[in-house]
N, C-alpha and C positions, 0 to 999 in steps of 0.2 A: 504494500500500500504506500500511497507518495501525499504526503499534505503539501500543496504549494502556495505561496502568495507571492505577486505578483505587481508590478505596477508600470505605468508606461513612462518610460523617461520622455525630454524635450526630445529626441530624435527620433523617436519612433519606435524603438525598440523595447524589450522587457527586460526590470530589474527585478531583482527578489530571489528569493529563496525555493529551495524544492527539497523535501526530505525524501531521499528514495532510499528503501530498504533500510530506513532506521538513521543513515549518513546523513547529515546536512549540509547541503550543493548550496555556496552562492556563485548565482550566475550576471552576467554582464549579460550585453546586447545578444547574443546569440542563446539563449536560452534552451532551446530546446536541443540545440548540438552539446551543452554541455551535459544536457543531463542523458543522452548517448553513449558517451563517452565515460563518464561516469559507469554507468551500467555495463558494458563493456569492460572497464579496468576493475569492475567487482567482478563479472565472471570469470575474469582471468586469473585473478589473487584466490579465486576459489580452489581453482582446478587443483587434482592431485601433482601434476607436474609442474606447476610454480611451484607446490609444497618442495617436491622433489628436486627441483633448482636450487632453489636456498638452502638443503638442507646440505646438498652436494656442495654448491659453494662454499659453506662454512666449513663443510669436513676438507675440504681440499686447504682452506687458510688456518686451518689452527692443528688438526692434528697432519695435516701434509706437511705444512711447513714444522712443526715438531719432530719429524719420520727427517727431514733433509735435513733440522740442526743437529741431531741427534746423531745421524749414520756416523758420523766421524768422532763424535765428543766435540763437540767448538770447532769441529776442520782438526781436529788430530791434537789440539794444542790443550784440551783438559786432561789433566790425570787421570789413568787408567780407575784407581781403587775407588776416586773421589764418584767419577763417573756410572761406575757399576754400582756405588751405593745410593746413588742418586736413581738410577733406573730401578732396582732391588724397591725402593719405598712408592717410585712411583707407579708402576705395575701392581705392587702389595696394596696401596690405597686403591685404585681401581677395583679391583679382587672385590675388597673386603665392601666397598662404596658401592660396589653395583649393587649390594643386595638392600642399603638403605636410601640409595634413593633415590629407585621409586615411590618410595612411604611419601618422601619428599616432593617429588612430582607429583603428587597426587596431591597433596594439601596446596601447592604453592601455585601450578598450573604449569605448561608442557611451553609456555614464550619466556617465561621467567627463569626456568629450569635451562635453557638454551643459553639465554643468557649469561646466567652462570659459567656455563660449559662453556661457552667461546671466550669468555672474559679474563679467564687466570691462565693464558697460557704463556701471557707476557716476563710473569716473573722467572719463568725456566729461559725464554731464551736472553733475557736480561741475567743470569746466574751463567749461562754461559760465554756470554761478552768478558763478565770480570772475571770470566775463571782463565781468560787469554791473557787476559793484560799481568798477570804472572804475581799476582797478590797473593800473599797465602794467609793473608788477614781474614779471607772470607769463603775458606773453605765447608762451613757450613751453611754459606748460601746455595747450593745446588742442591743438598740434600731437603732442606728447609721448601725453596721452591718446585723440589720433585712430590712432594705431600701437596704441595699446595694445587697442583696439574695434576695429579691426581685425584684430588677430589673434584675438583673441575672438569675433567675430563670424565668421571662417571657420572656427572649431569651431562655431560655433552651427549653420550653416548643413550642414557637413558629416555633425554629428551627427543635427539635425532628419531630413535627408534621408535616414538612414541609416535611422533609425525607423519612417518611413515607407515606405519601400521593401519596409523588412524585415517587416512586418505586414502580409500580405496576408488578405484576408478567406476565409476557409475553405470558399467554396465559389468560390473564383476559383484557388487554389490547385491543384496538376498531381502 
């Protein structure tokens, strides 16, 4: 259902508002194109495969580029023992994360719960910048940021799959 109001500017044309499908459209002089256009970029944002666009995109920018800093330690230049104990807690957190939270996505909601997951994945490769620059002051920064991608990363993973589960293509649907 669409409530609209309406009014004729000096030129001839229509100002006002259109509420379509709950969103509220303000339009200029071309009114009825925008609310087209409108309706069009909602059935697209609907589809299972925008879902599966973004979901792909985001796994390719946080754990991709996690999988390419990682292959090496820092490009070869982290310590071996620092490095495996940083991977050791971050895989452990996953492990043990996956199985709380979903509790979590379920109370908090499946865009907040993403959120999460793509947001902490900064401090791992910020622990591996200064694990280059040859500091041994902050040797428990890789470890400390491997917990932290870790939990993070079992919302990424929980929410991802939430996503896609939950968008099924509409003629596969019962």
């Amino acid at each position: 259902m669409s409530n609209s109001s309406f009014k004729s500017d000096e030129k001839g044309g229509l100002k006002g508002s259109v509420q379509a499908q709950g969103i509220p459209v303000l339009l200029e002089n071309d009114g009825v194109q925008n609310i087209l256009e409108t309706r069009f970029l909602l059935e697209v944002f609907k589809r299972p495969m925008f879902a599966a666009f973004l979901v792909g995109v985001t796994a390719f920018a946080c754990p991709g580029m996690f999988s390419a800093l990682n292959g090496l330690g820092a490009g070869g230049t982290a310590e071996p023992t620092i490095s495996n104990i940083s991977n050791a807690v971050t895989f452990g957190t996953i492990a043990v994360g996956g199985f709380l939270t979903g509790t979590i996505t379920n109370q908090t909601g499946v865009k907040e719960s993403l959120l999460i997951g793509a947001g902490f994945y900064s401090p791992y490769a910020a622990a591996l910048y200064i694990s280059t620059q040859g500091n041994s002051n902050y040797k428990w920064f890789m470890p400390v940021s491997g917990f932290i991608l870790g939990v993070s990363a079992a919302f990424f993973w929980i929410a991802s799959s939430g996503i896609l589960l939950g968008y099924g293509l509409s003629n596969c649907q019962r």
